[in-house]
N, C-alpha and C positions, 0 to 999 in steps of 0.2 A: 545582592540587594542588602543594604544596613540596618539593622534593625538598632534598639538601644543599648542589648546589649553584646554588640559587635567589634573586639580589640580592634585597637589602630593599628600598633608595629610591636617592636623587643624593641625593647629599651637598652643604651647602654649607656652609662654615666661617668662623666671621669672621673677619679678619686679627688676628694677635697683638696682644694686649693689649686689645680689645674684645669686647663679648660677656660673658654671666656663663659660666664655664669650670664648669660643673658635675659634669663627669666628671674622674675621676679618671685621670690619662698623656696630659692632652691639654692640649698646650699652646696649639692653635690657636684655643680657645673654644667655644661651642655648636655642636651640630650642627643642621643644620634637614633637616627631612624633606619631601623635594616627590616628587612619582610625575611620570613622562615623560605629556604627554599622551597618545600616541602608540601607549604600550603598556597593555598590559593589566596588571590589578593583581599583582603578586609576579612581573612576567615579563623586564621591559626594564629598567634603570636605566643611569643616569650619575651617575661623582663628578666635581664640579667644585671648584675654587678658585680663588675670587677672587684670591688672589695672584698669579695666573700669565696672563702674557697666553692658552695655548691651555690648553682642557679637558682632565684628564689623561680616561683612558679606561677608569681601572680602575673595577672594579664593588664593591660594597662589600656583602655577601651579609648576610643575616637569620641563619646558623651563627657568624657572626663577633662576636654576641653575648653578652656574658657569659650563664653561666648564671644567675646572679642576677638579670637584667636579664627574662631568659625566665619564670622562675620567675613574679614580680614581675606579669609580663603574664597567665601564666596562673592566676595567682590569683583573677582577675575571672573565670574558667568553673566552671562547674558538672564534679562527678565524671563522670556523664554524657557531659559537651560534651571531656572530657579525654580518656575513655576512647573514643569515637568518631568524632571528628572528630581533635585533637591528636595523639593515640598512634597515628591514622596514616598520618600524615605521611612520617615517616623515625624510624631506630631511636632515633639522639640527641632525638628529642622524645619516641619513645615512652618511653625510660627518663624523663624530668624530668616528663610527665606522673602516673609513678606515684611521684614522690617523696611520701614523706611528710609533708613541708612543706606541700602541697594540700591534705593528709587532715584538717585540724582539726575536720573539723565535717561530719556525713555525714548527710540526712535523706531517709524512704525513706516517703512518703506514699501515702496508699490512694490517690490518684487516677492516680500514675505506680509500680504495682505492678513491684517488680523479684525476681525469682526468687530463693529461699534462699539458693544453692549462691554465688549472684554476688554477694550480699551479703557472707557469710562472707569469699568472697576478698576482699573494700575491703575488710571489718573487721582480716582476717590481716595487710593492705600499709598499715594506718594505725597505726602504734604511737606516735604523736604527736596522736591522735585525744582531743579535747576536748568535741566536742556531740554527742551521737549522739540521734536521730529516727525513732521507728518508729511506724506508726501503722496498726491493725487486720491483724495480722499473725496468722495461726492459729499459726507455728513461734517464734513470742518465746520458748519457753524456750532452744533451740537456739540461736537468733540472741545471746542476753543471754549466753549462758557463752561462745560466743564472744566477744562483747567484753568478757568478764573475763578470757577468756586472753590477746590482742592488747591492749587499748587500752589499759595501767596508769594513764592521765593524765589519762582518761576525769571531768569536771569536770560535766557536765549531760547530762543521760539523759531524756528523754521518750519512754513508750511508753503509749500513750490507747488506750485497746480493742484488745488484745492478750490471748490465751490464752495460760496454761504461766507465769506467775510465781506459781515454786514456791519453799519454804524452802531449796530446792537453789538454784536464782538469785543470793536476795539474798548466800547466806554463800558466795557465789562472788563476788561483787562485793564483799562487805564485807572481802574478805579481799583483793582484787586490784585496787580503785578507791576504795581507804579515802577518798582526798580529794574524794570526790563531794560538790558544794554542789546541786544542787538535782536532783531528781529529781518527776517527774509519772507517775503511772500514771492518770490521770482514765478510769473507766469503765474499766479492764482485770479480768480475773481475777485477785484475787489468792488462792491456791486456800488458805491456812487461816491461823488467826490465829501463828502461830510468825511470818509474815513479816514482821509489825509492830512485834514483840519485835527482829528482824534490822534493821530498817529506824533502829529507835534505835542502832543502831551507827555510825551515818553521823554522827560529833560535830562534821561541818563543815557538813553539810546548815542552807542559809539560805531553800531554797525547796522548798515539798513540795503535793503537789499529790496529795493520796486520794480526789477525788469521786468520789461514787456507785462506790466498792471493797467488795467485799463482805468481812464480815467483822472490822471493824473497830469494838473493841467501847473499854469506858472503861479496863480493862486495859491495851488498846493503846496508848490516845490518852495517856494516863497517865506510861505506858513513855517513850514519845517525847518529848513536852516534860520528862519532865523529866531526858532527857539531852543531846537537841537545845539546847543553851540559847544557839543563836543564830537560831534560826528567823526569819526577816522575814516569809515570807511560807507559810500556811496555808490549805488550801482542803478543808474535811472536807463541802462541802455534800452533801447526799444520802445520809447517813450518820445510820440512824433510830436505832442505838442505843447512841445520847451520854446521859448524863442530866447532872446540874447539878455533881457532885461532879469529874466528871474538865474540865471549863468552867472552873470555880471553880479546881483546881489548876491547870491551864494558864495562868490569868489570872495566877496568883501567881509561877509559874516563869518565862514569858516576856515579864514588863512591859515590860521593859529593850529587850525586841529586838525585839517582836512591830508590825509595820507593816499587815500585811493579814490578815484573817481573814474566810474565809467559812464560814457555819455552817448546819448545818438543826435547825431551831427543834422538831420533830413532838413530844419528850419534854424540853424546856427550857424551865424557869421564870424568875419574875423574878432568884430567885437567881444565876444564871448572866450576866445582863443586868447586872448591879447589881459584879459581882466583876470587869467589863471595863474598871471606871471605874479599874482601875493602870494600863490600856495606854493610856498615854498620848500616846503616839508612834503611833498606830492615825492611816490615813491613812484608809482603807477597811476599812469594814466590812459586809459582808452576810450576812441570815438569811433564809431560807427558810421559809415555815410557822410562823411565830413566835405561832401561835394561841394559845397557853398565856400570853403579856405581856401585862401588864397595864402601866395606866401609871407604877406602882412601877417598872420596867425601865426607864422612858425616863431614868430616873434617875443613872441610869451610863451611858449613852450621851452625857446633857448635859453630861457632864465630858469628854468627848474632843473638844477644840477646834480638835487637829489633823484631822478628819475633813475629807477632798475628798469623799466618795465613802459611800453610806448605803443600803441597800436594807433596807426593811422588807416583806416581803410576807403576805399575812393574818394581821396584826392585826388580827382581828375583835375583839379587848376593846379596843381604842386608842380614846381619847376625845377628843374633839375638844379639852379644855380640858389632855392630856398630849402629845397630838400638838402644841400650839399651845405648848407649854414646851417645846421644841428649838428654838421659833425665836423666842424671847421674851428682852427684855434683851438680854443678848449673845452668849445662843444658839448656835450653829454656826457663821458666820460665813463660812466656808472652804470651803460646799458647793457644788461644782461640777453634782454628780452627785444625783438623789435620786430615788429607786424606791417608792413606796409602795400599791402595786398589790394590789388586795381588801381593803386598810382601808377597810372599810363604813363605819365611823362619821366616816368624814374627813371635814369640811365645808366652805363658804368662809371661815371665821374662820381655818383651819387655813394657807390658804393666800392668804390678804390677810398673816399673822405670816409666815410665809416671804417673801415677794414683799418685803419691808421690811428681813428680818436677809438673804437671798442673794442680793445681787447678782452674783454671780460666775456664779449658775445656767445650764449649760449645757445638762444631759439633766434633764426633768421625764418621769417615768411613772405615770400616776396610773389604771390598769386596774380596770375595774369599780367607782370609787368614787363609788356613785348621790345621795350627799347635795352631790356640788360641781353648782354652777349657771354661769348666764357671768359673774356676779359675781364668785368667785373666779378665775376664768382669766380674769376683765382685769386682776383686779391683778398675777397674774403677767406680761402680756401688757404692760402700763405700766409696769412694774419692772425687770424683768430682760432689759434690753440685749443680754447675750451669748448669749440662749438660742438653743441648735441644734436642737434637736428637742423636739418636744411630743408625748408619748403618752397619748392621749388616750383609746383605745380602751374602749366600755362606757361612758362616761358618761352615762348617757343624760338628761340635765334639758339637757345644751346643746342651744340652737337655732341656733346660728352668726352671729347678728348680729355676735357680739364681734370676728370676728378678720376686718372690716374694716378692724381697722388692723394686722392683723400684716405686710401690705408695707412699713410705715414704720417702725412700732415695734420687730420686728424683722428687721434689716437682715441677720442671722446667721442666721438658721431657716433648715435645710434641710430639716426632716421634720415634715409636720402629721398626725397619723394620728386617723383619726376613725369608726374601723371601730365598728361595733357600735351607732354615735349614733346613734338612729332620729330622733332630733327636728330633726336639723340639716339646714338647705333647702341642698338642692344648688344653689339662684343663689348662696348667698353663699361655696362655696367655688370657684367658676368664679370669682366674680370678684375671688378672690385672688389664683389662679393668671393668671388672665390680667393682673394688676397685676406679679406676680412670675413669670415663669415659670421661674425655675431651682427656685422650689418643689415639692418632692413632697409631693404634697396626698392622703389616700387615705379614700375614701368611705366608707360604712355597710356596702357588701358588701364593700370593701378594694381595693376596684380605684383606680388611678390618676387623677384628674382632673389632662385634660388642657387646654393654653391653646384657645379658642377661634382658628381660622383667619378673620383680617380680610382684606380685600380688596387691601390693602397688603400680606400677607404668603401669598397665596393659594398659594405654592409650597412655604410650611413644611409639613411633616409632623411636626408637633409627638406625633404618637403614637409616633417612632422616640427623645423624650429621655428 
């Protein structure tokens, strides 16, 4: 334990004029820090100097410090690790411990639950606080007007499954963290539509994050883009009651600024599909439930060049000849990412035209789509070099012969998932894994194949990687 008056190290210093002199009032050069073997850590020290034939004998203490230099050190801890171990020490650290300068950024997660009352006080002692993290808390409303009465500088706000954001909250925070840019309630209560009316008062908000929020209707969505009009990033998934008119205006109001958008498709037509084709600067885009598109929709999606990033999920009207126009000519070219999971009518022509326009393909998910065979997953499997993960789950027409060569072809797979394939022979994915074993390979029932134990390696426990 450290008390004040407890050395830090031995000192050694270069002689004048070598060495980079990096501190400031020291003409002697760098310091270098060594511990005595001898003694224990923070307990024994010597300063030396090489200029002098004997060792002086003074001790050169850890108090002796700037506080800048402390500050500086304790910034790598946790509030936590400041307020329990740090703060106590001795009084001079427990004050620097609760300097404000620590406080930027306070996140209070369901898995390390910390009580109200202890909360509120970090909130009261952070008035230079800029992230704040709350996550599955019953007292969010309590906890949020506290941090609209302490934390005015308050700049990103996450609070994901949290009761009590009430129309009392936001126009506590709208009036007291005006410059808030991104705010996420994903999955929280928000208890009635006035909040969303509140929430467009945030005219710096770039990041917003309403999934699955109750109550959020085209009034709302409406309201916000079209005073948010710097939004980058939008995530309304789980939100059944959008229809095409407030899509359509959002499309119009934030072409300019809009980078990500995630949507749930349950009441959205081509319309809406078709009026995304201004966002052109769309990196990533995902929909949910996108049952209602037809291939009129892939329409405006094929104009966004800039897309890394694409999830289509039931597309049941998607046809293999509008699915195969995203990656036809010059297509998408940019996708990294691509989700197209319960498009029933997906085939291998769909994804022989992909395997040719994305080479960059990194995440393929292709769930439940019973018309692809192993013909299409070779061409992806001979094409796309970079791929990391194959999901493969529910296809069931593969038999597994194909990804014979996926130890060679890809060098980058880390994850073959082949839950649900009933057709596919368990020799051929043992003998992928035991080609690759950094591979996670997972079966029909979704469990792990693991490498076969060779004779040569009869001490591995290959079921502990």
């Amino acid at each position: 334990m450290l008390h004040g008056d407890v050395p830090l190290s031995q000192v050694k210093r270069d002689p004048p004029g070598q060495g980079d002199s990096r501190y400031e009032g020291d003409p002697g050069g760098v310091v270098h820090l060594k511990e005595t073997s001898s003694a224990p850590l923070f307990n024994s020290w010597i300063c030396e100097d090489d200029g002098n034939a004997e060792a002086h004998q003074n001790q050169c203490h850890i108090h002796c410090l700037p506080h800048e230099v402390l500050l500086y050190i304790f910034s790598f801890l946790s509030v936590e690790e400041l307020g329990r171990s740090v703060g106590q020490v001795c009084v001079a650290w427990r004050d620097l411990a609760r300097d404000p300068t620590l406080r930027t950024r306070l996140v209070f997660s369901f898995q390390n639950p910390v009580e109200g009352e202890r909360v509120k006080s970090l909130l009261a002692s952070a008035p230079l606080l800029q992230k704040l993290d709350l996550e599955s808390r019953e007292d969010g409303e309590d906890l949020l007007l506290h941090a609209a009465s302490f934390c005015p500088r308050l700049r990103e706000l996450t609070v994901k499954f949290c009761d009590g954001l009430t129309s009392t909250v936001f126009r506590a925070l709208m009036e007291n963290c005006s410059q808030l840019q991104s705010l996420n309630v994903e999955g929280s209560r928000v208890c009635d539509r006035e909040c969303f009316h509140l929430i467009a008062g945030f005219l710096h908000l770039r990041h917003l994050n309403l999934s699955h929020c109750n109550f959020l209707d085209d009034v709302g969505l409406i309201t916000i883009t079209k005073q948010c009009r710097s939004l980058e990033y939008l995530d309304i998934d789980g939100i059944t009651d959008i229809h095409d008119n407030s899509i359509v205006f959002l499309a119009e109001n934030l072409s300019i600024s809009l980078v990500y958008l995630f949507l749930d498709g349950e009441k959205l037509t081509d319309a809406s599909y078709q009026s995304l084709r201004a966002c052109t600067r769309l990196k990533k885009l995902g929909v949910s439930f996108c049952e209602k598109m037809t291939d009129e929709g892939l329409l405006g999606i094929l104009d966004l060049k800039q897309l890394t990033w694409l999830k289509l999920r039931k597309g049941c009207q998607l046809t293999p000849r509008g699915l195969k126009s995203l990656f036809e000519d010059v297509g998408l070219p940019q996708l990294a990412y691509v989700n197209l999971g319960e498009c029933s009518q997906l085939d291998d022509s769909v994804l022989e035209a992909m395997a040719k326009c994305c080479p960059l393909l990194k995440h393929l998910a292709l769930h439940w789509c019973w018309e692809v065979t192993d013909a299409g997953v070779s061409a992806i499997i001979k094409q796309c070099p970079c791929l990391q993960v194959l999901d493969l789950v529910g296809v069931v027409q593969l038999t597994g012969a194909v990804f014979s060569s996926v130890p060679t072809a890809l060098p980058h797979l880390m994850i073959l998932d082949l839950e649900q394939c009933n057709d596919v022979d368990d020799s051929h994915l043992q003998a992928v894994v035991n080609q690759k074993p950094s591979l996670r390979v997972f079966d029909y029932w979704g469990d792990p194949v693991v490498p076969n134990v060779t004779d040569d390696h009869s001490d591995t426990d290959w079921s502990l990687t």
